[in-house]
NUMARKE-842716 format. One line per 4 residues: their letters; for each residue z negated, x, y of N, C-alpha, C, O, CB. Coordinates in steps of 0.05 Angstrom, whole numbers. Last residue first. Glycine has a CB too. Layout:
% NUMARKE-842716
A) Z,X,Y,Z,X,Y,Z,X,Y,Z,X,Y,Z,X,Y; ...
//
This chain:
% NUMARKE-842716
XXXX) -6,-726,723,19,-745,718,16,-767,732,34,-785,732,24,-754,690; -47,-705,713,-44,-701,733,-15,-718,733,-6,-718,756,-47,-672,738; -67,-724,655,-79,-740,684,-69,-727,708,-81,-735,729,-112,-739,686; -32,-691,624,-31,-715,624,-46,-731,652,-34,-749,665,-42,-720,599
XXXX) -52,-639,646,-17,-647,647,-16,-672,647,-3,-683,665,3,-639,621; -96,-631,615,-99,-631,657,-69,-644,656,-67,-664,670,-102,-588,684; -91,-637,572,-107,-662,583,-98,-660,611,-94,-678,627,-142,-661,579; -69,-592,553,-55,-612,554,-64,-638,569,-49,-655,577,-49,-617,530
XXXX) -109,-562,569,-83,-552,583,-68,-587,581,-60,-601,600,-63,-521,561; -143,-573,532,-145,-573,553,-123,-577,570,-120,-597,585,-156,-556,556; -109,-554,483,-124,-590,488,-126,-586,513,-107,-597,524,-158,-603,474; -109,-497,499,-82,-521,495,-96,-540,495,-97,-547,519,-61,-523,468
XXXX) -167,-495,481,-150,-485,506,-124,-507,514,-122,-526,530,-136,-452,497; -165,-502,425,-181,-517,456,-179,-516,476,-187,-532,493,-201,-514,463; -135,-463,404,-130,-483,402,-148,-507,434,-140,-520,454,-138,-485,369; -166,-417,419,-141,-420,427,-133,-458,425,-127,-472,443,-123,-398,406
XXXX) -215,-432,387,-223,-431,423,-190,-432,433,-184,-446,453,-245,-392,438; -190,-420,335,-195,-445,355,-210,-453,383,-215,-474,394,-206,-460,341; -189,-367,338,-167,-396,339,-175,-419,347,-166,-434,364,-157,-404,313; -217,-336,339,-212,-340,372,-187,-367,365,-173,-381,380,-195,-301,392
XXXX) -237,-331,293,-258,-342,303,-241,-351,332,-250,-369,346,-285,-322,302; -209,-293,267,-206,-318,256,-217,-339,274,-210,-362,272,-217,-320,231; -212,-247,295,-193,-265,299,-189,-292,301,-179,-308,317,-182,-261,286; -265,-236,272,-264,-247,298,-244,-260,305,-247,-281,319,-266,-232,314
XXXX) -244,-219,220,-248,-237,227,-263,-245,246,-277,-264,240,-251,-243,213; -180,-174,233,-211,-182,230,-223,-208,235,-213,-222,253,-226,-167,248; -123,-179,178,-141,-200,206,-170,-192,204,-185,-198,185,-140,-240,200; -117,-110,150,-124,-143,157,-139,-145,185,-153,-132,201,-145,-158,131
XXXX) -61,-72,148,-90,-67,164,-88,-105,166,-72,-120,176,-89,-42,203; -6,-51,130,-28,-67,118,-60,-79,122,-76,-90,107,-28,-57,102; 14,-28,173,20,-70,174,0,-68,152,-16,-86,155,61,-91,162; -9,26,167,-20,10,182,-11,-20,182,-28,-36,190,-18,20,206
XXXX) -7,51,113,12,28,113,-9,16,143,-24,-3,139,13,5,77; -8,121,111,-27,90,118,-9,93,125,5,111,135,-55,79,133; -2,180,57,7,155,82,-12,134,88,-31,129,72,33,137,73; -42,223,46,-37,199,37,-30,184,61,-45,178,80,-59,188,21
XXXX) -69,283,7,-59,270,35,-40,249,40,-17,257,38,-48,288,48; -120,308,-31,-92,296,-18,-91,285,4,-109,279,19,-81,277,-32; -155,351,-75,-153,346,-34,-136,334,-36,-122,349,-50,-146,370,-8; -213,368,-116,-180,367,-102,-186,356,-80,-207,351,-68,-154,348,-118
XXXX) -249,405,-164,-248,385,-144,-218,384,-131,-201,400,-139,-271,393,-122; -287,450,-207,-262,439,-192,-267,408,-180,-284,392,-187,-237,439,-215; -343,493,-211,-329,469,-212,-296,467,-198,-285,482,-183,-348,449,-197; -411,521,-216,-392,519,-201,-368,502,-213,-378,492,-233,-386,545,-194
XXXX) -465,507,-221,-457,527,-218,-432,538,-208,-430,559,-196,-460,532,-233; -481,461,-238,-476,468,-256,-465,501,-240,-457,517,-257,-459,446,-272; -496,424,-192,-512,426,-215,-508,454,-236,-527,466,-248,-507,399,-231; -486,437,-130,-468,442,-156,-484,454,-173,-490,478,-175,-443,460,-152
XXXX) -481,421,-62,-491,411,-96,-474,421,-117,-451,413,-121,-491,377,-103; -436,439,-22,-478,434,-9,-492,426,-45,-516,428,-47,-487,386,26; -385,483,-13,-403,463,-32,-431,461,-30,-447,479,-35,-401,469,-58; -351,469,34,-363,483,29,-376,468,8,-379,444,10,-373,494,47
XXXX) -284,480,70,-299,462,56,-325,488,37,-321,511,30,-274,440,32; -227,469,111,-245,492,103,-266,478,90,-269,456,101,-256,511,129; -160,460,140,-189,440,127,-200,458,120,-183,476,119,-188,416,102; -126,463,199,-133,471,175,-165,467,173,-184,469,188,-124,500,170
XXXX) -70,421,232,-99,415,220,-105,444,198,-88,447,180,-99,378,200; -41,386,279,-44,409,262,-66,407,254,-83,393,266,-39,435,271; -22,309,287,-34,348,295,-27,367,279,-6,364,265,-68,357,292; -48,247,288,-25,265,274,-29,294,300,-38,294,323,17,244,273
XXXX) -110,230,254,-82,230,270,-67,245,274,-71,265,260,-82,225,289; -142,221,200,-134,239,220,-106,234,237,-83,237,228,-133,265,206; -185,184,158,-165,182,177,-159,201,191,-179,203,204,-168,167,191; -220,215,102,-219,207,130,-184,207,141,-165,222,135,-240,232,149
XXXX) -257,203,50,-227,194,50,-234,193,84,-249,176,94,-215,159,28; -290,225,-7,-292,216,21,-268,223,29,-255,242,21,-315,227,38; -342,235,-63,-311,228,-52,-314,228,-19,-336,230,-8,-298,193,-65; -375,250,-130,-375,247,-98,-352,249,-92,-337,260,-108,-390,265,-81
XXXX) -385,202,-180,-365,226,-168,-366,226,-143,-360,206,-131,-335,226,-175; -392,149,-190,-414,169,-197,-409,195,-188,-427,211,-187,-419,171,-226; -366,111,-172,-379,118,-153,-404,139,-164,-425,143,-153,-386,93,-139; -298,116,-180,-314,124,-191,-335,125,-178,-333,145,-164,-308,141,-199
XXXX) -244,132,-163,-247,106,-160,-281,97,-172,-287,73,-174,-220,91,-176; -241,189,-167,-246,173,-137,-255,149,-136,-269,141,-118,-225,170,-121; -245,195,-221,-257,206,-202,-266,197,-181,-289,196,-174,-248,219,-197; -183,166,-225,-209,168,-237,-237,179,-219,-246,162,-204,-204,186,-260
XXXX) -151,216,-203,-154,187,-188,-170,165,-197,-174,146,-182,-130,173,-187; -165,264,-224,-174,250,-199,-175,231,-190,-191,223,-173,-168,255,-185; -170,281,-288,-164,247,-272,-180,255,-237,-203,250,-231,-190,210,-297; -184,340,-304,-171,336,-281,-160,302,-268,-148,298,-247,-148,355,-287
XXXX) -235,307,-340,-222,328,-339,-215,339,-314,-233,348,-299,-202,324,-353; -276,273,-330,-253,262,-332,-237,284,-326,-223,281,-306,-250,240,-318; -341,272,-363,-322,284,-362,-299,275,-348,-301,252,-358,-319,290,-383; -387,209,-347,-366,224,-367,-350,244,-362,-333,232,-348,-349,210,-377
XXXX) -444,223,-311,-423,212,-316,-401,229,-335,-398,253,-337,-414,205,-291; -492,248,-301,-493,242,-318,-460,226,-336,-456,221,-360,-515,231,-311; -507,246,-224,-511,262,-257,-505,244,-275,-511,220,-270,-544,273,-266; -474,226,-179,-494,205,-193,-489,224,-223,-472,218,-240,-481,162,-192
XXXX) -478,242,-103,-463,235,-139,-477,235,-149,-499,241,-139,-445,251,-157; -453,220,-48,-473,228,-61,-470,224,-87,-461,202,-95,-494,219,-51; -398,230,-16,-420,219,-21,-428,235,-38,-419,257,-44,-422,195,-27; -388,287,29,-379,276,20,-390,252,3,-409,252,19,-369,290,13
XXXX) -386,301,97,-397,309,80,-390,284,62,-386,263,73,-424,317,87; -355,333,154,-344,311,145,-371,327,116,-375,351,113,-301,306,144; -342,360,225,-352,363,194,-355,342,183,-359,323,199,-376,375,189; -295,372,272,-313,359,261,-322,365,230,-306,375,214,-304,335,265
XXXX) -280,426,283,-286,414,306,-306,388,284,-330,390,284,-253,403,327; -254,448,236,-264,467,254,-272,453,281,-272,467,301,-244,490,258; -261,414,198,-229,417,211,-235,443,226,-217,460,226,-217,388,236; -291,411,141,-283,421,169,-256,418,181,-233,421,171,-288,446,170
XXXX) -341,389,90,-313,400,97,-307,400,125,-322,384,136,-290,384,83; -380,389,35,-383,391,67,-349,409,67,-339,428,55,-419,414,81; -405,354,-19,-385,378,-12,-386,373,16,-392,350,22,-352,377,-26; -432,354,-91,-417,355,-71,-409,369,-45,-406,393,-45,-421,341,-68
XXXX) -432,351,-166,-423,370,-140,-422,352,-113,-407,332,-115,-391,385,-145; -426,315,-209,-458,329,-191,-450,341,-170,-466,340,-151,-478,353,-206; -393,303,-268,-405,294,-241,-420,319,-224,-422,341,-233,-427,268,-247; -343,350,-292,-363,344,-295,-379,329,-257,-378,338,-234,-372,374,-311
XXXX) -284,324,-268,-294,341,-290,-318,335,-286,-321,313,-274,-288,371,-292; -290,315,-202,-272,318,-217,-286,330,-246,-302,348,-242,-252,334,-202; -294,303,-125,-300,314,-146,-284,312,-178,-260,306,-175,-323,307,-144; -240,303,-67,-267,289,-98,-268,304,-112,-250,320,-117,-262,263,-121
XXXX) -218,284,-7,-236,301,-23,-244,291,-44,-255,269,-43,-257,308,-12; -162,267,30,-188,266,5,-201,285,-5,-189,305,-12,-181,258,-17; -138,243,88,-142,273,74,-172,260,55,-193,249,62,-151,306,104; -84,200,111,-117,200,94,-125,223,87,-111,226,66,-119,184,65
XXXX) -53,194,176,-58,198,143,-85,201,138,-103,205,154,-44,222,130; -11,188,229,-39,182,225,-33,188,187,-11,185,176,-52,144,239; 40,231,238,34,199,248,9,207,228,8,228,215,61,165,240; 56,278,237,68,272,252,51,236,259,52,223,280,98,278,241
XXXX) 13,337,215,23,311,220,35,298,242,28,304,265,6,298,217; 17,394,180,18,386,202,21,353,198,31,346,177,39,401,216; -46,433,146,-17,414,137,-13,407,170,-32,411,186,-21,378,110; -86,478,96,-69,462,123,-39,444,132,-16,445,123,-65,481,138
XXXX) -135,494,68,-116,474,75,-103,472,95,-113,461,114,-124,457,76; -167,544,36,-165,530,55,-137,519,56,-118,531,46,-173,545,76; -197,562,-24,-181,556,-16,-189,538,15,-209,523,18,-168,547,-38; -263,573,-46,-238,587,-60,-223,588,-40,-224,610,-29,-223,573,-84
XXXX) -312,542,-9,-294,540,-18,-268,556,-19,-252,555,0,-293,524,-13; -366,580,3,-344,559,15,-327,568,-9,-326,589,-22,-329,564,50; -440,559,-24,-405,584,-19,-389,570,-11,-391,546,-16,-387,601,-47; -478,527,-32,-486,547,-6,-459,567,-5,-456,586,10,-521,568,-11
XXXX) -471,519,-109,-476,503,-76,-486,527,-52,-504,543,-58,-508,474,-79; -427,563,-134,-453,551,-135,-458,542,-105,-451,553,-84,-476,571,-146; -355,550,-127,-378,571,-143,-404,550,-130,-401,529,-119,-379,616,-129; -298,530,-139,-319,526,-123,-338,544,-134,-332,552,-156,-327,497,-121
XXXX) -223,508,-135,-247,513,-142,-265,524,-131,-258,533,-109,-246,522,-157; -179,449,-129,-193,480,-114,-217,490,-130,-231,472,-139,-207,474,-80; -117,413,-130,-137,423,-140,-143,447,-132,-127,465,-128,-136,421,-161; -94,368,-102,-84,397,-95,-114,401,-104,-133,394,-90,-70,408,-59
XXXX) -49,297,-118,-70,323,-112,-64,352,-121,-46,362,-136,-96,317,-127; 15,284,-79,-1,284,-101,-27,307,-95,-28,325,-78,19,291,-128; 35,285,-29,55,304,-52,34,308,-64,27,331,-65,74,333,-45; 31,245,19,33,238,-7,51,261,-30,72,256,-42,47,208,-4
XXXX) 55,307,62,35,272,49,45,263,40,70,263,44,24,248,63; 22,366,33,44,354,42,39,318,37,26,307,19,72,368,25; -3,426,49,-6,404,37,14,395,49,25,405,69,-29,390,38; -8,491,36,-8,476,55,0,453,42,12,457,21,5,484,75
XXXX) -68,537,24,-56,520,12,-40,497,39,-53,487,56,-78,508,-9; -91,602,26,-83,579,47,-69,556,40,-49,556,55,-68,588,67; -134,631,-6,-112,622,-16,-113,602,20,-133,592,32,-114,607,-54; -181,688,-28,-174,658,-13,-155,657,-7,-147,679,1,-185,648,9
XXXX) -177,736,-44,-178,718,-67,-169,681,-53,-157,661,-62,-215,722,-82; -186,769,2,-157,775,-19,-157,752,-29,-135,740,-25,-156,800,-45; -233,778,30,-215,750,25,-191,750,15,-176,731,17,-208,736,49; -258,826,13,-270,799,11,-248,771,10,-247,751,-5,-291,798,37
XXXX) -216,848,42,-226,855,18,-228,833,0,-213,824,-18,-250,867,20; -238,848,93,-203,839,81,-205,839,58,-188,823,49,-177,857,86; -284,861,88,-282,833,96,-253,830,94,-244,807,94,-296,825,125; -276,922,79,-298,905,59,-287,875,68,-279,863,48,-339,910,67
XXXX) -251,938,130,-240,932,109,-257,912,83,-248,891,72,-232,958,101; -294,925,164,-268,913,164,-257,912,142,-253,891,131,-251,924,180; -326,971,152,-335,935,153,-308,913,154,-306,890,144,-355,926,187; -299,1015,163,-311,1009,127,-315,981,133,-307,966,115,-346,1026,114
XXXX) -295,1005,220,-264,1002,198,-279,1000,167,-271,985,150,-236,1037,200; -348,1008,226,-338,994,240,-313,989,218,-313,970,201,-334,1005,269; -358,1064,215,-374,1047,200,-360,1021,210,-364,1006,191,-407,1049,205; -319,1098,252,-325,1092,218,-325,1072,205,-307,1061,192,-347,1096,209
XX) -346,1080,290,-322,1071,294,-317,1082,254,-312,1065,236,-302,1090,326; -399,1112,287,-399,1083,291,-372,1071,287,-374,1048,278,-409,1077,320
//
């Protein structure tokens, strides 16, 4: 039994010679992975640390159809849904993304440790490349919701008020 036990061990170190721990860095451009037929995880795992909030991406790439289920090991994240038939764009990722025939998905993570693990749920073709980045947020660039817009002038009516009680209490 203790044999058969170390033969199993080894077979599964074995097995993962080929997977790669990639660690990422934010905004240090995309980190291309490759993939075999839908139901295999993914070649490569991710990890990076953060100090303040960022974007982690996923997309597809080269031929459309694939998509993709990814992990932190606490939440799972699945990617959209892709649309057969679209043009080649080699390695353009940033093509790709902007693309709604290419599956994608862009989550917020706050700042931690993190390793990403990903699996492919579609792959027309058997297997593929895809990438990962990691991307500052400009939080000052975050717009007025527009409820905002809506509390101005209850602000404003306020002050009328305010100003009316001042005047007749005079």
């Amino acid at each position: 039994m203790k044999k058969l036990s170390i033969a199993l061990l080894s077979l599964l170190s074995i097995a993962n010679v080929n997977a790669a721990n990639i660690n990422l860095t934010v905004d240090g451009g995309w980190q291309d992975f490759y993939f075999d037929d839908a139901g295999t995880s993914w070649e490569d795992t991710f990890s990076f640390t953060l100090t303040e909030q960022a974007l982690f991406t996923v997309t597809d790439a080269y031929e459309s159809g694939d998509e993709f289920s990814f992990t932190n090991g606490i939440t799972t994240w699945n990617t959209s849904t892709a649309i057969l038939g679209a043009p080649n764009l080699g390695g353009n990722f940033d093509a790709a993304l902007a693309s709604l025939q290419f599956s994608s998905l862009s989550v917020l993570l706050g700042a931690g440790s993190y390793t990403i693990s990903g699996f492919t749920t579609l792959s027309p073709f058997g297997s593929g490349g895809a990438a990962v980045q990691l991307s500052s947020v400009d939080v000052s660039a975050v717009p007025i919701p527009a409820a905002a817009l809506l509390f101005a002038p209850a602000l404003v009516g306020f002050m009328g008020l305010r100003r009316k009680a001042k005047n007749t209490a005079v």
